[in-house]
VOGU-3710 file (C-alpha; in Angstrom, 3 decimals, decimal comma):
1> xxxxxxxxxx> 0,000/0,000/0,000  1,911/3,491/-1,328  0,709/6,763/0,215  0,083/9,301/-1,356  1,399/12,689/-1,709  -1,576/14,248/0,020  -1,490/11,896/3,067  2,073/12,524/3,442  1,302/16,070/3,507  -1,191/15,688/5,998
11> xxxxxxxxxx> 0,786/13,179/8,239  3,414/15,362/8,111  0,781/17,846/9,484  -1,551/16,102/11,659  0,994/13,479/12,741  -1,896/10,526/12,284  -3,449/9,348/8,856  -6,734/7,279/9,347  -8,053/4,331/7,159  -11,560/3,492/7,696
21> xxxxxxxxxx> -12,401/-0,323/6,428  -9,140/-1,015/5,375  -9,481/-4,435/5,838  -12,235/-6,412/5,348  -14,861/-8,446/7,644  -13,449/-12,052/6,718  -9,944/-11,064/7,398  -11,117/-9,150/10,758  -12,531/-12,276/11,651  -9,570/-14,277/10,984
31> xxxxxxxxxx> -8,393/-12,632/14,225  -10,983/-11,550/16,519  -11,543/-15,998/16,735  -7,698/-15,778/17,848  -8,393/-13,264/20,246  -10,145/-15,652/23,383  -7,131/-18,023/23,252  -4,468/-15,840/23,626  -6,374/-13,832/26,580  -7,112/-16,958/28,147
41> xxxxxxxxxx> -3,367/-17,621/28,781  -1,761/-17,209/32,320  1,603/-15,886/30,908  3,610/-12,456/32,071  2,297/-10,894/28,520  -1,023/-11,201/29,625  -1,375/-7,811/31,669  -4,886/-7,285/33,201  -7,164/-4,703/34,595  -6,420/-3,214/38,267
51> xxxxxxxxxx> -9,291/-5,377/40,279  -10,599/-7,564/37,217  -9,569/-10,475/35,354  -10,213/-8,385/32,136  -7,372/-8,363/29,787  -5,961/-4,652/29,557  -2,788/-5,370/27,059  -1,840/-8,807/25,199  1,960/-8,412/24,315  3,861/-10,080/21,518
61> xxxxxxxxxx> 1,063/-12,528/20,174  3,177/-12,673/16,938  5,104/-15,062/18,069  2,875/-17,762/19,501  0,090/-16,984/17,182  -0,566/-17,815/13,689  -2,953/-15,086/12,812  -0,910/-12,548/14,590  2,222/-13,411/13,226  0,730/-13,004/9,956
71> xxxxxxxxxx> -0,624/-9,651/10,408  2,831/-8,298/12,339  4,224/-9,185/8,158  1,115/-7,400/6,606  2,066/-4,838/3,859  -1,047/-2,852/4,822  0,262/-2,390/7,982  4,248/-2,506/7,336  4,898/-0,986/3,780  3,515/3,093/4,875
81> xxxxxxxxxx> 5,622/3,097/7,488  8,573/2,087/5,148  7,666/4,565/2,778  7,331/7,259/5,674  10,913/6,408/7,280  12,713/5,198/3,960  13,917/2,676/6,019  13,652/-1,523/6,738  11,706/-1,790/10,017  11,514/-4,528/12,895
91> xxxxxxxxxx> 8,766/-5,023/15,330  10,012/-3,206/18,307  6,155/-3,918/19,984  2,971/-5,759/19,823  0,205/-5,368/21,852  -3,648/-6,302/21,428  -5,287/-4,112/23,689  -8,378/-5,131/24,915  -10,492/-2,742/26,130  -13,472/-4,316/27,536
101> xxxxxxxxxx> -17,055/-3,359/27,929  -17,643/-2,249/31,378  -13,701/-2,883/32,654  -11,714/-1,364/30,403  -9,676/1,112/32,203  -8,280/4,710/30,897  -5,010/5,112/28,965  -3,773/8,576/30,560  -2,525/11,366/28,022  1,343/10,225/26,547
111> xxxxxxxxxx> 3,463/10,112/24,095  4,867/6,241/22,873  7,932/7,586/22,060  8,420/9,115/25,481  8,222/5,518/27,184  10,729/3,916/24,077  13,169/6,638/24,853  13,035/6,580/29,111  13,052/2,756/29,393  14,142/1,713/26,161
121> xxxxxxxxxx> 16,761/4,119/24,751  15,447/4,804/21,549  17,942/6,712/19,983  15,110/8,806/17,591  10,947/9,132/17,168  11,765/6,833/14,116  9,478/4,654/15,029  5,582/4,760/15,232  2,095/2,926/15,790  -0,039/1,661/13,296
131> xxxxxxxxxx> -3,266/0,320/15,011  -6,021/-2,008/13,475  -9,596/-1,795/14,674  -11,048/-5,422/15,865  -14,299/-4,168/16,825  -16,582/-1,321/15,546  -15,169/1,655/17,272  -17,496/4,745/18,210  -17,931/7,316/20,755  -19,017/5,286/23,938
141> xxxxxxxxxx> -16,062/2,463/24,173  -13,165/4,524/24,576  -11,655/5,548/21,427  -8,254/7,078/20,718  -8,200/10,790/21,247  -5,214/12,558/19,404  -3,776/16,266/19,238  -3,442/16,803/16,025  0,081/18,390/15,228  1,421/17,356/18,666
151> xxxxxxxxxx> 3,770/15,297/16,972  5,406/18,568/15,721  6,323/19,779/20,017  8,799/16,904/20,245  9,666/14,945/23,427  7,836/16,639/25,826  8,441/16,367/30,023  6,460/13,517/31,267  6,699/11,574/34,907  6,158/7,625/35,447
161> xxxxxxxxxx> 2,571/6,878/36,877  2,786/4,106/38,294  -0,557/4,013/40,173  -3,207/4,835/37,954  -3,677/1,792/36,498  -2,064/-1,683/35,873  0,305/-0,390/33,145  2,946/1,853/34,325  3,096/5,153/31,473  5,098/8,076/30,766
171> xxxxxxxxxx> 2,504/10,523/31,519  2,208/14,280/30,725  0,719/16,845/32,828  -2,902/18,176/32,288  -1,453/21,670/32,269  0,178/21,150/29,076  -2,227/18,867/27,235  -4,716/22,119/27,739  -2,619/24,271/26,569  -1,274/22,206/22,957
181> xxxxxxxxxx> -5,038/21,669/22,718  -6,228/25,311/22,837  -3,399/25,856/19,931  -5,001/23,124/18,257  -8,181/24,920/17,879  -10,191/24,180/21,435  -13,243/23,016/21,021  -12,698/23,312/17,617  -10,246/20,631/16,849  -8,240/20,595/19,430
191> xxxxxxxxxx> -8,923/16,549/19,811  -9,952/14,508/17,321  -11,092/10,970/17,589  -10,846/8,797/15,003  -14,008/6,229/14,502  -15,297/3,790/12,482  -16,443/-0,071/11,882  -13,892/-3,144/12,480  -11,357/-3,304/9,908  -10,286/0,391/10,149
201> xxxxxxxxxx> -6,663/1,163/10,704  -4,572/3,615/11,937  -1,065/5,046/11,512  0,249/7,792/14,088  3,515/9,651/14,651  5,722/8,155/17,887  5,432/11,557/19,407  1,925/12,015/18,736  0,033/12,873/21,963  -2,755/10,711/22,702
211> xxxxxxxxxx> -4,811/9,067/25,166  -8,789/7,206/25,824  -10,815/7,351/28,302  -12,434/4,452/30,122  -14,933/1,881/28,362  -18,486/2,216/30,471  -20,555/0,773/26,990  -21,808/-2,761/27,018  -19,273/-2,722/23,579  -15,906/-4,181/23,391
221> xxxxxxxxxx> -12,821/-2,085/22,097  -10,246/-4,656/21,030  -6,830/-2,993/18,606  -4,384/-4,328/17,504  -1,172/-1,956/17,894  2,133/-2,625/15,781  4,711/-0,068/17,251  7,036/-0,684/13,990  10,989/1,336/14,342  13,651/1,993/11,760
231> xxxxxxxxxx> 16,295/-0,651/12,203  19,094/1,869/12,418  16,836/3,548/15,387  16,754/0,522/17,489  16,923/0,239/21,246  19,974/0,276/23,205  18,728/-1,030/26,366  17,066/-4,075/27,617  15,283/-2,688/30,545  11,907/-3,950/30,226
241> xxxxxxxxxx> 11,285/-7,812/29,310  11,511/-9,141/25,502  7,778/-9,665/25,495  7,167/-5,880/25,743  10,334/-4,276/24,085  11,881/-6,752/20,984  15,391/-7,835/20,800  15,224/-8,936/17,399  16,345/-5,611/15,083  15,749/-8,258/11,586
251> xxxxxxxxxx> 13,874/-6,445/8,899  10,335/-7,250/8,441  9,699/-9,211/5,441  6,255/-8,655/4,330  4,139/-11,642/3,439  1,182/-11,285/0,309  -1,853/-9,226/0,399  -4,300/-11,929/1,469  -2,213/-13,556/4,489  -5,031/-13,379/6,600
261> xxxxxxxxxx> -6,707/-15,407/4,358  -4,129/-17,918/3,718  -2,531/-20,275/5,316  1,188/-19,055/4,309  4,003/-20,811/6,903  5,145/-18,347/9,716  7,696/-19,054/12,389  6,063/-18,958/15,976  9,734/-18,959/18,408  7,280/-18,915/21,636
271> xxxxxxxxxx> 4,540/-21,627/20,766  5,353/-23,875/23,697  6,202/-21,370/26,034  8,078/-18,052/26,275  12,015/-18,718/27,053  13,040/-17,451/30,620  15,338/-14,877/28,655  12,663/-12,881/27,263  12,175/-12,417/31,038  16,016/-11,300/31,484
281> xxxxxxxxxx> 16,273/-7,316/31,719  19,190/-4,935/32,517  19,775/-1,227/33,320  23,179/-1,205/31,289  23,667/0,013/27,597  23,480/-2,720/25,280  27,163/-1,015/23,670  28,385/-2,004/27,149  26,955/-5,159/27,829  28,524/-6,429/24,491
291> xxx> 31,951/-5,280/25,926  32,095/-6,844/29,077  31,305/-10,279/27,162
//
């Protein structure tokens, strides 16, 4: 999928391009039937809601599932961001996020990039989210809300919440989310929120500020999130486990068009069972930690 000149321009601008019904039903369905088995696992990836068994964030399915590990090799999903870095990229995340009707919790206002640079060392924002809808999203389950042109601030300050909910998050003050969103416009596009039926997709900038409020609908709010970086931007620390942050910088190779659809071979490293090193973490510099080996 090539962009084109006008959604680069508006990217560039907006620091978010949206895609509604990119994919279609069959191939949605492909993985919301994935979906139960890989929430129904016990495992360290599986983080849930503060008081609830309710999954909040499914990490690294690609690599235990088959329908997962087909869509973290789409070119729907993969080839924009290529285009937009001019770049190969390797999955430096991959989360399904479940927000659930009733129990799914907020998302406080951040910036990824802010959380790949403190606990990650990201060297660059050369790296970004592109995030498929697996249910109908609308106004009442908790969708996305962006700044549009946030992207363009930079890094901005941010502390570590660590109480708010389950999922500790670079967060940034209220103070300064009002004020980027009265330069946005106010109440006149200051936040945008992007909706629309299962199958819809996507792409935002790394520093992009963004956030969603709680899910009180009887409507599920399950995404898929591929946080895709430029291979010469990878990480240079290993301070969060493998299942959240990726150690493998290969390129993505993209598999067909229809790969939801087809049954093409994919390797799956963690189908019986994640290995006890994706558990291993360290404060050091990975420059360093190769030097003392």
């Amino acid at each position: 999928m090539k962009l084109t000149p006008e959604q680069i321009e508006q990217f560039d601008r907006d620091g978010y391009l949206f895609f509604p019904s990119l994919f279609s039903p069959e191939e949605i369905r492909t993985l919301t039937e994935a979906v139960p088995a890989i929430y129904e696992r016990r495992e360290a990836y599986n983080v849930r809601e503060k008081g609830s068994d309710a999954v909040r964030t499914n990490f690294a399915a690609h690599m235990y599932s088959e329908p997962f590990a087909r869509l973290a090799r789409h070119p729907r999903m993969v080839e924009p961001v290529r285009e937009l870095f001019g770049d190969d990229l390797y999955m430096h995340q991959f989360k399904v996020n479940g927000k659930m009707a009733f129990e799914g919790d907020v998302w406080q206002w951040h910036q990824d990039y802010g959380t790949w640079l403190n606990d990650d060392m990201m060297p660059e924002p050369r790296a970004m989210n592109v995030a498929i809808f697996l249910d109908d999203v609308n106004e009442y389950n908790g969708p996305l809300m962006f700044i549009p042109g946030s992207h363009r601030k930079g890094v901005v300050e941010a502390r570590h919440d660590l109480n708010t909910t389950s999922y500790p998050l670079w967060v940034v003050e209220n103070e300064l989310i009002a004020q980027l969103v009265e330069r946005g416009g106010g109440k006149n596009g200051g936040i945008v929120s992007p909706k629309g039926p299962a199958g819809s997709m996507i792409l935002f900038h790394g520093c992009l500020l963004h956030a969603s409020t709680s899910n009180l609908s009887p409507w599920n709010r399950v995404s898929v999130y591929l946080s895709l970086c430029a291979v010469s931007n990878h990480i240079r620390r290993f301070k969060r486990p493998e299942f959240i942050a990726h150690r493998d910088f290969t390129p993505i190779d993209c598999l067909p068009d229809d790969c939801l659809l087809e049954p093409y071979p994919v390797d799956l490293p963690w189908k019986n069972g994640m290995p006890a090193s994706a558990l291993a973490t360290s404060l050091e510099p990975i420059d360093q930690i190769k030097q003392a080996a």
